[in-house]
PQR file of N, CA, C, O and H, with PARSE charges and radii, in Angstrom:
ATOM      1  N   UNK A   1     163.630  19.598  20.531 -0.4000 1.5000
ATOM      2  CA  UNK A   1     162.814  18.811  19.627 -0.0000 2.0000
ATOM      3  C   UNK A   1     162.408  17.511  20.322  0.5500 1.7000
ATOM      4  O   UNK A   1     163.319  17.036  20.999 -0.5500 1.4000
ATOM      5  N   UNK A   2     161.266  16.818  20.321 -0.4000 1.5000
ATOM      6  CA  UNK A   2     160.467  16.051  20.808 -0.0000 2.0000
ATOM      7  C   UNK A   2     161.216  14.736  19.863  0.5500 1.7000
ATOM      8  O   UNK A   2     161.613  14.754  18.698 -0.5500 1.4000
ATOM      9  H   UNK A   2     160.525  17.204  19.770  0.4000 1.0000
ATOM     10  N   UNK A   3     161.224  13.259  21.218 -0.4000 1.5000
ATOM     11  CA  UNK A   3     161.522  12.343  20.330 -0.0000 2.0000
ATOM     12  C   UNK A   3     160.266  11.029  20.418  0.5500 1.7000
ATOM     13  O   UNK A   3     159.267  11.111  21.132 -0.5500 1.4000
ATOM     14  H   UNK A   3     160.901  13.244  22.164  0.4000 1.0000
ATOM     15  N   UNK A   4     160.483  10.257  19.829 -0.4000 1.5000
ATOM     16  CA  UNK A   4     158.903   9.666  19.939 -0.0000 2.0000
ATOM     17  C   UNK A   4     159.222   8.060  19.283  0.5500 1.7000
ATOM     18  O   UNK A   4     160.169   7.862  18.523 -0.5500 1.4000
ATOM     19  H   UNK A   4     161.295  10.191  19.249  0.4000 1.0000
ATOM     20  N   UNK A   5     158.528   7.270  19.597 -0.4000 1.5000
ATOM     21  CA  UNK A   5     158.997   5.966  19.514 -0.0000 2.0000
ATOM     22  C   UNK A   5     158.197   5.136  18.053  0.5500 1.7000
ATOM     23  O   UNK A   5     157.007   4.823  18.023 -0.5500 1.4000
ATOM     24  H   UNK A   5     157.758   7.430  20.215  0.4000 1.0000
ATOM     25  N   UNK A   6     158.842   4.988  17.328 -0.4000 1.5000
ATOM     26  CA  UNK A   6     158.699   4.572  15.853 -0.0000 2.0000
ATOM     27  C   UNK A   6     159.154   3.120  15.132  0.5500 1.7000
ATOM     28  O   UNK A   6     160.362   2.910  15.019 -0.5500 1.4000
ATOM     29  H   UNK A   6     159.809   5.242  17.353  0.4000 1.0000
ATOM     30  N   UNK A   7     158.209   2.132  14.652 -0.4000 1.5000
ATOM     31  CA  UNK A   7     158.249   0.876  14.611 -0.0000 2.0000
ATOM     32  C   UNK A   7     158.998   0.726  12.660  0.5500 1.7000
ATOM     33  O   UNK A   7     158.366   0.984  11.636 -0.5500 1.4000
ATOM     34  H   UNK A   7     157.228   2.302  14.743  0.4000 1.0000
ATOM     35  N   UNK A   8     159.834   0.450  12.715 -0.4000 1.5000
ATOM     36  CA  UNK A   8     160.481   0.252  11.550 -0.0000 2.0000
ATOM     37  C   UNK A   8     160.342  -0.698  10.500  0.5500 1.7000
ATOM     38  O   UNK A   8     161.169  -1.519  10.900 -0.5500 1.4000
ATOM     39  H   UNK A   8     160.347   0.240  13.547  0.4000 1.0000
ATOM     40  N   UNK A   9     159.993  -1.073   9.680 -0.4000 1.5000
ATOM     41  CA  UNK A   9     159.777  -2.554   8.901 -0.0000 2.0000
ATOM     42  C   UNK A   9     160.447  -2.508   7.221  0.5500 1.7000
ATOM     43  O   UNK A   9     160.178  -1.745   6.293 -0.5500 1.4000
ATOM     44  H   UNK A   9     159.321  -0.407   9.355  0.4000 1.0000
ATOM     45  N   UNK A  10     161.537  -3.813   7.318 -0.4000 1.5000
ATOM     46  CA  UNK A  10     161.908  -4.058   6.186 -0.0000 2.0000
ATOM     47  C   UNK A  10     162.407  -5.637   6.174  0.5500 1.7000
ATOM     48  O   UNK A  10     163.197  -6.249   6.893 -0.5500 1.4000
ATOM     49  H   UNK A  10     161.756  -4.433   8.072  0.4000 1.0000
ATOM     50  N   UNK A  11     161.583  -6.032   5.018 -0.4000 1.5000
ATOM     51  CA  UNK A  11     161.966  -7.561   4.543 -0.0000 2.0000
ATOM     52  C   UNK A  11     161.765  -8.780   5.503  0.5500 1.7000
ATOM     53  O   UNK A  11     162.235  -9.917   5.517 -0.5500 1.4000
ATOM     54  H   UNK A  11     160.941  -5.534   4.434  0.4000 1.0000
ATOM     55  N   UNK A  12     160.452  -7.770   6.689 -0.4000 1.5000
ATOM     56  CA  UNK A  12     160.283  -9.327   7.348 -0.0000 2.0000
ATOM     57  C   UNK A  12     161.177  -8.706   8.840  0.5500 1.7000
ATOM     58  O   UNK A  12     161.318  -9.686   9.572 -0.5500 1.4000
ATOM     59  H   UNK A  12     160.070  -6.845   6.677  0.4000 1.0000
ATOM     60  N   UNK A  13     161.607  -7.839   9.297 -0.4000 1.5000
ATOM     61  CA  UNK A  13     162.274  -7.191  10.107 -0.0000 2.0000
ATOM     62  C   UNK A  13     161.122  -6.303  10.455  0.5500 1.7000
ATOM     63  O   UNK A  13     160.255  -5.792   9.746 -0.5500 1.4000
ATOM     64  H   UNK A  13     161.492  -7.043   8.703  0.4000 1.0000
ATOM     65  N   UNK A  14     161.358  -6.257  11.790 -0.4000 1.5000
ATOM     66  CA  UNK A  14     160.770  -5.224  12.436 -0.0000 2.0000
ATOM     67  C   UNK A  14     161.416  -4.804  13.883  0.5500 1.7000
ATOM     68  O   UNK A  14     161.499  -5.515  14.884 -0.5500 1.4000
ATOM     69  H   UNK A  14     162.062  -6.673  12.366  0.4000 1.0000
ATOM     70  N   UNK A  15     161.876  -3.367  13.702 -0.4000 1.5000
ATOM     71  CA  UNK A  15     162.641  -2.834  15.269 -0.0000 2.0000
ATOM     72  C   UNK A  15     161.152  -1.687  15.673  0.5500 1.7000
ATOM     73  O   UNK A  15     160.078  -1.396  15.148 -0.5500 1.4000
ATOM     74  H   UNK A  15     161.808  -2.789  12.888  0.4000 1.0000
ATOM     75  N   UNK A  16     162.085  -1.255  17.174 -0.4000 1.5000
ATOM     76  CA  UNK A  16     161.122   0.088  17.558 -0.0000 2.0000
ATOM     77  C   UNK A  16     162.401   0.546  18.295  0.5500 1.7000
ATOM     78  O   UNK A  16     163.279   0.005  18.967 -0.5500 1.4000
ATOM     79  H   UNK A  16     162.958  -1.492  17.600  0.4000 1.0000
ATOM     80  N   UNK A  17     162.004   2.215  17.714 -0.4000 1.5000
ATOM     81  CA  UNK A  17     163.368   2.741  18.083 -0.0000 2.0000
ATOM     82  C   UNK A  17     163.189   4.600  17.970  0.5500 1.7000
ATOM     83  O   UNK A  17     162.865   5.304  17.013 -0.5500 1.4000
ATOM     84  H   UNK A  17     161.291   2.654  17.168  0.4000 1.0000
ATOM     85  N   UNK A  18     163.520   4.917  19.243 -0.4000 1.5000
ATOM     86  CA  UNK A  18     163.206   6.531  19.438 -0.0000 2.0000
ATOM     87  C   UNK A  18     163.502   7.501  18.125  0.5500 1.7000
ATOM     88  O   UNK A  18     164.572   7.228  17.581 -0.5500 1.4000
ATOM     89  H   UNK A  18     163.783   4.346  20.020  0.4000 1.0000
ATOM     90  N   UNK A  19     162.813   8.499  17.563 -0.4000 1.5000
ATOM     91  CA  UNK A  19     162.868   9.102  16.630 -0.0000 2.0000
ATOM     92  C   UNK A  19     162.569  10.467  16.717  0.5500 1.7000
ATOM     93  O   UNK A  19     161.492  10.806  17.207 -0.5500 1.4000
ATOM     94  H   UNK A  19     161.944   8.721  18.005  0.4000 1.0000
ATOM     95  N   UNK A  20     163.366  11.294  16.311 -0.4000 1.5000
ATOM     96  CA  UNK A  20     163.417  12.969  16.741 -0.0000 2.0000
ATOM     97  C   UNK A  20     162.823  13.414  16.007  0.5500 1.7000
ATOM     98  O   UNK A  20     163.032  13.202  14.812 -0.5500 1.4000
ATOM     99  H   UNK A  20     164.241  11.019  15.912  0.4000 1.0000
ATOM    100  N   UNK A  21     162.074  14.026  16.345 -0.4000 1.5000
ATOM    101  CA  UNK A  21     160.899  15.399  15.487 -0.0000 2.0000
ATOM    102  C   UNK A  21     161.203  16.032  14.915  0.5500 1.7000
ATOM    103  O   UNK A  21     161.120  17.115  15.493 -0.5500 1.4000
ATOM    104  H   UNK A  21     161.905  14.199  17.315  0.4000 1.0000
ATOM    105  N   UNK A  22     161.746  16.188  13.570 -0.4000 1.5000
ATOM    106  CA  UNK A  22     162.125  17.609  12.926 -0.0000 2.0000
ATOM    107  C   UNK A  22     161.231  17.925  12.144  0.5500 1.7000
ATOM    108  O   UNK A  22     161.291  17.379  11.042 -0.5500 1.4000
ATOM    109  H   UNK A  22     161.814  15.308  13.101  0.4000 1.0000
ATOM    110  N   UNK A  23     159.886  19.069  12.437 -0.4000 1.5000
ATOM    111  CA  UNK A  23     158.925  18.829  11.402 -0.0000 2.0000
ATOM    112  C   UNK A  23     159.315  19.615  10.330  0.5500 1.7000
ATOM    113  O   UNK A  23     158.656  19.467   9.301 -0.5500 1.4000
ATOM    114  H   UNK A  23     159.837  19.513  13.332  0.4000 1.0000
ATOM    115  N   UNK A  24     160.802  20.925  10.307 -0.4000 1.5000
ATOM    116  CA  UNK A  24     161.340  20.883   9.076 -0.0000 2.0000
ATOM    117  C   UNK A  24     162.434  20.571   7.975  0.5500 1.7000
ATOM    118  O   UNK A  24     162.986  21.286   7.139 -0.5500 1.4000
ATOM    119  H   UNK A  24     161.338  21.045  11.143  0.4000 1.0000
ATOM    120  N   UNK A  25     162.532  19.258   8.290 -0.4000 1.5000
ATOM    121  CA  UNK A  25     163.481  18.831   7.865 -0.0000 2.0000
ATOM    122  C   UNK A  25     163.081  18.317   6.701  0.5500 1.7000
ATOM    123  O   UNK A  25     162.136  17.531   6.760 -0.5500 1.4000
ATOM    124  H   UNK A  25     162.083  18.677   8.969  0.4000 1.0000
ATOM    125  N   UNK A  26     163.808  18.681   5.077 -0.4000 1.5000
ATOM    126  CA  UNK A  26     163.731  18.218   4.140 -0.0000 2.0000
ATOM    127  C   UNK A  26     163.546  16.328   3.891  0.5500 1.7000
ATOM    128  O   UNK A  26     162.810  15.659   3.166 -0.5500 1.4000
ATOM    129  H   UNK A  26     164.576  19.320   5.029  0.4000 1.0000
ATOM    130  N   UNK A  27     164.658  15.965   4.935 -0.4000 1.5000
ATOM    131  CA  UNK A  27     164.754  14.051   4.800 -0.0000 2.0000
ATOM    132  C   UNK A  27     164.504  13.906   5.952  0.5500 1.7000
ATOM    133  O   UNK A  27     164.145  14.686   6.834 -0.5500 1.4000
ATOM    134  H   UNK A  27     165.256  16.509   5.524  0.4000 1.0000
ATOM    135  N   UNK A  28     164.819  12.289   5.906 -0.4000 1.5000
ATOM    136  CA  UNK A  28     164.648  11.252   7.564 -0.0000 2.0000
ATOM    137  C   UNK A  28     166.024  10.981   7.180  0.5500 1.7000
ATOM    138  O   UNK A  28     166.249  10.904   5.972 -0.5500 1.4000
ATOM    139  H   UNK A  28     165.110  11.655   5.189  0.4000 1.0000
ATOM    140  N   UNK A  29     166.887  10.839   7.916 -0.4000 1.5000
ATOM    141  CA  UNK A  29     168.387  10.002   8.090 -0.0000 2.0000
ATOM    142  C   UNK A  29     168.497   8.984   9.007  0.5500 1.7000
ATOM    143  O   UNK A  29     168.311   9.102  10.219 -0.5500 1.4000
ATOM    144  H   UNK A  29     166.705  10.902   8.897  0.4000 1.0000
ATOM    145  N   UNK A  30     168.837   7.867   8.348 -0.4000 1.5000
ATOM    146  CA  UNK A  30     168.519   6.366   9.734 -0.0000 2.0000
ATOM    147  C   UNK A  30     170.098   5.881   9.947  0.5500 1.7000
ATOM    148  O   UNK A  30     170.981   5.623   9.129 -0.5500 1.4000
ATOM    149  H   UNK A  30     168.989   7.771   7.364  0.4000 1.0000
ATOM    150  N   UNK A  31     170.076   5.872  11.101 -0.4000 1.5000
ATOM    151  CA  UNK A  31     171.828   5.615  11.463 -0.0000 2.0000
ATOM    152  C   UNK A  31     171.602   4.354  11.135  0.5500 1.7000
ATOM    153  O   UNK A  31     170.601   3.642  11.213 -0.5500 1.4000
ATOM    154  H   UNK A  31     169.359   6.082  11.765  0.4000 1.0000
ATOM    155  N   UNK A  32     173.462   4.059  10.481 -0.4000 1.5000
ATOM    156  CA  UNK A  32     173.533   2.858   9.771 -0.0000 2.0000
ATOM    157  C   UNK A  32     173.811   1.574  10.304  0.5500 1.7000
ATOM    158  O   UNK A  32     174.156   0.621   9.605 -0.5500 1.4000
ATOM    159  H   UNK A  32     174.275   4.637  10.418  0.4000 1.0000
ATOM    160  N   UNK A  33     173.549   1.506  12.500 -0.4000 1.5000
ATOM    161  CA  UNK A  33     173.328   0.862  13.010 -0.0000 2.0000
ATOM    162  C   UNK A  33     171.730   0.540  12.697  0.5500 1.7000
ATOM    163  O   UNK A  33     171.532  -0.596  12.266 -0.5500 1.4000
ATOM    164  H   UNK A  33     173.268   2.280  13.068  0.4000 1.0000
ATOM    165  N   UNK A  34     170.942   1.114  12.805 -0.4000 1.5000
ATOM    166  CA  UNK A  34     169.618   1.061  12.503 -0.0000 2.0000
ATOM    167  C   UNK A  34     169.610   0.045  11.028  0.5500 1.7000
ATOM    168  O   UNK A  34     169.573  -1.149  11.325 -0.5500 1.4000
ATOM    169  H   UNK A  34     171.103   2.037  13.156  0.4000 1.0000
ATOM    170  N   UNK A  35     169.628   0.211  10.101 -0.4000 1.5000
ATOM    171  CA  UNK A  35     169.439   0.155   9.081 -0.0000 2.0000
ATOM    172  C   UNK A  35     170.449  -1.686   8.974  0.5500 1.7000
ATOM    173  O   UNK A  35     170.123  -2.309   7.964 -0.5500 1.4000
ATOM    174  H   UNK A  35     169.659   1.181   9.860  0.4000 1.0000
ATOM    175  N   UNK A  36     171.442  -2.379   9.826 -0.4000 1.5000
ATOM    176  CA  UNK A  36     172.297  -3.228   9.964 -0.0000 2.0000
ATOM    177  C   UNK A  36     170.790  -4.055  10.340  0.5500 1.7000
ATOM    178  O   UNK A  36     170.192  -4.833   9.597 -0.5500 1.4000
ATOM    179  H   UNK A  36     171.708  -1.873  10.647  0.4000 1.0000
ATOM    180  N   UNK A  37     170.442  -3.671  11.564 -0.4000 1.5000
ATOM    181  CA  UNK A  37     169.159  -4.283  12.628 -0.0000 2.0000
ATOM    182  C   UNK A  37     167.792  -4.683  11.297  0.5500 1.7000
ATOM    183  O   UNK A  37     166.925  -5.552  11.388 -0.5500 1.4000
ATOM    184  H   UNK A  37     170.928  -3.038  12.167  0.4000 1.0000
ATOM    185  N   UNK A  38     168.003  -3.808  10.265 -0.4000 1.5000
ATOM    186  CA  UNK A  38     166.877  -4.218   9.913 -0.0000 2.0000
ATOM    187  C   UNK A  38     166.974  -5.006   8.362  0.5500 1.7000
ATOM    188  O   UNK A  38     166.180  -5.124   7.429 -0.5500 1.4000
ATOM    189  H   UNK A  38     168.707  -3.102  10.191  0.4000 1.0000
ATOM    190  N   UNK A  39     168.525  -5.518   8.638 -0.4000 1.5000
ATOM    191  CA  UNK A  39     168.928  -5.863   7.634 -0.0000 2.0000
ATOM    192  C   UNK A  39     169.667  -5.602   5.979  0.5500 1.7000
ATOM    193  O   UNK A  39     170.254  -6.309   5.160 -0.5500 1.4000
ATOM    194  H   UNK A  39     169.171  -5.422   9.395  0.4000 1.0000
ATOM    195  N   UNK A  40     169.161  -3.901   6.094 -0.4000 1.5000
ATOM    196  CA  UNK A  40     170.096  -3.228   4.962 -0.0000 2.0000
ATOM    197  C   UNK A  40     171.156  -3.833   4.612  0.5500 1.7000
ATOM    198  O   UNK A  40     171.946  -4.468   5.310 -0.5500 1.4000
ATOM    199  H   UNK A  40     168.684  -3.327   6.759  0.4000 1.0000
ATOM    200  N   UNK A  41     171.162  -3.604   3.390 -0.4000 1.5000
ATOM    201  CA  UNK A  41     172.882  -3.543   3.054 -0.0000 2.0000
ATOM    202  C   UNK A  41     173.184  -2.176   2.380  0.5500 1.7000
ATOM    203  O   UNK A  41     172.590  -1.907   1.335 -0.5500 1.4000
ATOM    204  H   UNK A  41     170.520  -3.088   2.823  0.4000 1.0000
ATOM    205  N   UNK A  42     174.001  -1.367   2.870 -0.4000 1.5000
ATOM    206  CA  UNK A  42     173.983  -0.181   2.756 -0.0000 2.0000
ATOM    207  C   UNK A  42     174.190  -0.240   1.023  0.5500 1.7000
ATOM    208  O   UNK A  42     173.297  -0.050   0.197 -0.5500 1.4000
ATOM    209  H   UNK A  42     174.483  -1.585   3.718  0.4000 1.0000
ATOM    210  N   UNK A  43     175.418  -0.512   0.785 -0.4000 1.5000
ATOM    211  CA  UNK A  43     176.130  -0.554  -0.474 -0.0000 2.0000
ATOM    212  C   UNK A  43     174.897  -0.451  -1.444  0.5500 1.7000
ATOM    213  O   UNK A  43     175.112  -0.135  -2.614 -0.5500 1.4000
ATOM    214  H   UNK A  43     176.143  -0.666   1.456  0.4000 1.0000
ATOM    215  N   UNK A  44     173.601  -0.704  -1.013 -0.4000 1.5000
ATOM    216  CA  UNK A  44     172.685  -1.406  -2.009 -0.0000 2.0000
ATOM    217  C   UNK A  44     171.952   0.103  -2.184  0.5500 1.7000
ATOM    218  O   UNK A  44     171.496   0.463  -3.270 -0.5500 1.4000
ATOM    219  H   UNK A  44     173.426  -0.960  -0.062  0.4000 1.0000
ATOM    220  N   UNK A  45     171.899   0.947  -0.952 -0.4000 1.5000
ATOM    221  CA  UNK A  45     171.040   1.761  -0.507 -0.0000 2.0000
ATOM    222  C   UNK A  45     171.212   3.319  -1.012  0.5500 1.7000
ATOM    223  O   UNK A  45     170.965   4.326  -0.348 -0.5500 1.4000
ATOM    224  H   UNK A  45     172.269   0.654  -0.070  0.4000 1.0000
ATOM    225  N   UNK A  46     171.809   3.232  -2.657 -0.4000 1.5000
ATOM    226  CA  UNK A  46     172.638   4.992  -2.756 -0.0000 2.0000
ATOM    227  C   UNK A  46     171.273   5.495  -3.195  0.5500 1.7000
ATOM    228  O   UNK A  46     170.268   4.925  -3.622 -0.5500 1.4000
ATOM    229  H   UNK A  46     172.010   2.414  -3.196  0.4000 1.0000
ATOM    230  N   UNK A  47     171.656   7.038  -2.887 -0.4000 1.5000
ATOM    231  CA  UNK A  47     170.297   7.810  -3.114 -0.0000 2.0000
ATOM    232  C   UNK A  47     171.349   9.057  -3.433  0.5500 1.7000
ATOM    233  O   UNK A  47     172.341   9.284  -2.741 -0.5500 1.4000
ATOM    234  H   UNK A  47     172.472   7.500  -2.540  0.4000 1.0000
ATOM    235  N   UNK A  48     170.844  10.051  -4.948 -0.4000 1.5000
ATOM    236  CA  UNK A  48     171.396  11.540  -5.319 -0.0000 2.0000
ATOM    237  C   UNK A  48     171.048  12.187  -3.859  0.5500 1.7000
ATOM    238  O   UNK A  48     170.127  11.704  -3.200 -0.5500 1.4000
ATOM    239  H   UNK A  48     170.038   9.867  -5.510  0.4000 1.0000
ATOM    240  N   UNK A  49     171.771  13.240  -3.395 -0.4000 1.5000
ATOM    241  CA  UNK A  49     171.339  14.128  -2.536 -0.0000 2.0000
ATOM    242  C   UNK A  49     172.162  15.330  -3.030  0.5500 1.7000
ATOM    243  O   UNK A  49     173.299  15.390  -3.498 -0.5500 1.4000
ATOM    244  H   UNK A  49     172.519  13.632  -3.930  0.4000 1.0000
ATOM    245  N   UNK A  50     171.034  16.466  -2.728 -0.4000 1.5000
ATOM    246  CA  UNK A  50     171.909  17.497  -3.197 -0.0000 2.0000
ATOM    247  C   UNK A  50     172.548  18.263  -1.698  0.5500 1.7000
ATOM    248  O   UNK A  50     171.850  18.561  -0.729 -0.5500 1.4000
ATOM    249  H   UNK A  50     170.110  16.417  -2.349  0.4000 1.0000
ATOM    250  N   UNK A  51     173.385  18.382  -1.765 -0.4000 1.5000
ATOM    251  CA  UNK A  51     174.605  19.230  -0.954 -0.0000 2.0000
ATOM    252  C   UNK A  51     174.752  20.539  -1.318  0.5500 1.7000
ATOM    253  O   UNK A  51     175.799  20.709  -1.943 -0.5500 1.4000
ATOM    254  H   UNK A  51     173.952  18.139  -2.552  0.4000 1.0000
ATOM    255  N   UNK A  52     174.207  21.369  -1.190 -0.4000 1.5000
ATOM    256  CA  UNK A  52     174.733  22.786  -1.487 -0.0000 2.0000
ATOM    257  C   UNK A  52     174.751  22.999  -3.232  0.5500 1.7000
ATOM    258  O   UNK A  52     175.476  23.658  -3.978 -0.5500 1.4000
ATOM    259  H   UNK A  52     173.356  21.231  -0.682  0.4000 1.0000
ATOM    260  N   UNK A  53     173.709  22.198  -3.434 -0.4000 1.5000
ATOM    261  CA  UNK A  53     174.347  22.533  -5.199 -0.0000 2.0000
ATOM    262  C   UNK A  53     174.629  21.327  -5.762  0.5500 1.7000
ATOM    263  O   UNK A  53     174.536  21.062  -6.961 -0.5500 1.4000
ATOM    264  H   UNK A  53     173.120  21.663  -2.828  0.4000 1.0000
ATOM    265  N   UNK A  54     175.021  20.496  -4.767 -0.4000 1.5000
ATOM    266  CA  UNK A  54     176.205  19.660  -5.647 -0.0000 2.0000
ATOM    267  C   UNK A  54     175.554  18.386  -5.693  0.5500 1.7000
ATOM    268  O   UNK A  54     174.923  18.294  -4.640 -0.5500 1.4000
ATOM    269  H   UNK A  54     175.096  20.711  -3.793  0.4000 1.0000
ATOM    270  N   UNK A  55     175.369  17.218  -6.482 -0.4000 1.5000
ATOM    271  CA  UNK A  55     174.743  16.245  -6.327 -0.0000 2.0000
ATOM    272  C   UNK A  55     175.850  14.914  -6.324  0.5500 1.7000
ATOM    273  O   UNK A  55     176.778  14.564  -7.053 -0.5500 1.4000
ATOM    274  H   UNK A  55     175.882  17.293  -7.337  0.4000 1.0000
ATOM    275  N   UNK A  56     175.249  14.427  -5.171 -0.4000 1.5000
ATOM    276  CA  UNK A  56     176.323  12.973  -4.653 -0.0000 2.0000
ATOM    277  C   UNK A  56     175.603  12.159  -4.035  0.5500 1.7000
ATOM    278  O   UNK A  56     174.674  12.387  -3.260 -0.5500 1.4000
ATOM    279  H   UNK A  56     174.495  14.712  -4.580  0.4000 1.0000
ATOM    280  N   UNK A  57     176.317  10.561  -4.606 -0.4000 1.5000
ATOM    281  CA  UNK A  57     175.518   9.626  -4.504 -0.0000 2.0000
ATOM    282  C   UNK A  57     175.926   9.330  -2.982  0.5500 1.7000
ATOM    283  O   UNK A  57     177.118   9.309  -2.679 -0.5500 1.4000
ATOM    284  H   UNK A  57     177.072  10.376  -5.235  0.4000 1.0000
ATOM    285  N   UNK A  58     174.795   9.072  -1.905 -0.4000 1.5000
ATOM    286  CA  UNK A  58     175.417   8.585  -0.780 -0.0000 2.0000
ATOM    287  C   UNK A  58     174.556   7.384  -0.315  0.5500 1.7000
ATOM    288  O   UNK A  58     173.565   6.902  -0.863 -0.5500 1.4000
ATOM    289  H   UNK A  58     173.826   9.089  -2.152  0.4000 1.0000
ATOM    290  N   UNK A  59     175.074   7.082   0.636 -0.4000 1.5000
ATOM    291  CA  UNK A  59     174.662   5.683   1.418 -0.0000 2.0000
ATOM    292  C   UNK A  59     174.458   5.704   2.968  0.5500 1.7000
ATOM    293  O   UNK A  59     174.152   4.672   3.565 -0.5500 1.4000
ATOM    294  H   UNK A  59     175.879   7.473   1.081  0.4000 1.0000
TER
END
């Protein structure tokens, strides 16, 4: 899979940072070094995902 260089922006933050091609992948997943850089606070950041069925809040 092809990776490709992608400019990120949140709250006045801006990184650039290599990003892997999955053109079938249901989500994007941003490592939570990434997401530190651009200021996240994870705790803030839950989203339902379903797992096999199962729905859980993650971060």
């Amino acid at each position: 899979m092809p990776f490709i260089e992608i400019a990120l922006y949140h709250g006045g933050h801006k990184i650039t940072v290599p990003a892997l091609v999955d053109s079938g992948a249901a989500m994007s997943v941003l490592p939570y070094d990434t997401g530190l850089e651009l200021g996240l606070v994870w705790e803030e950041q839950t989203v339902p995902v379903d797992v096999g069925g199962v729905l859980k809040d993650t971060w």
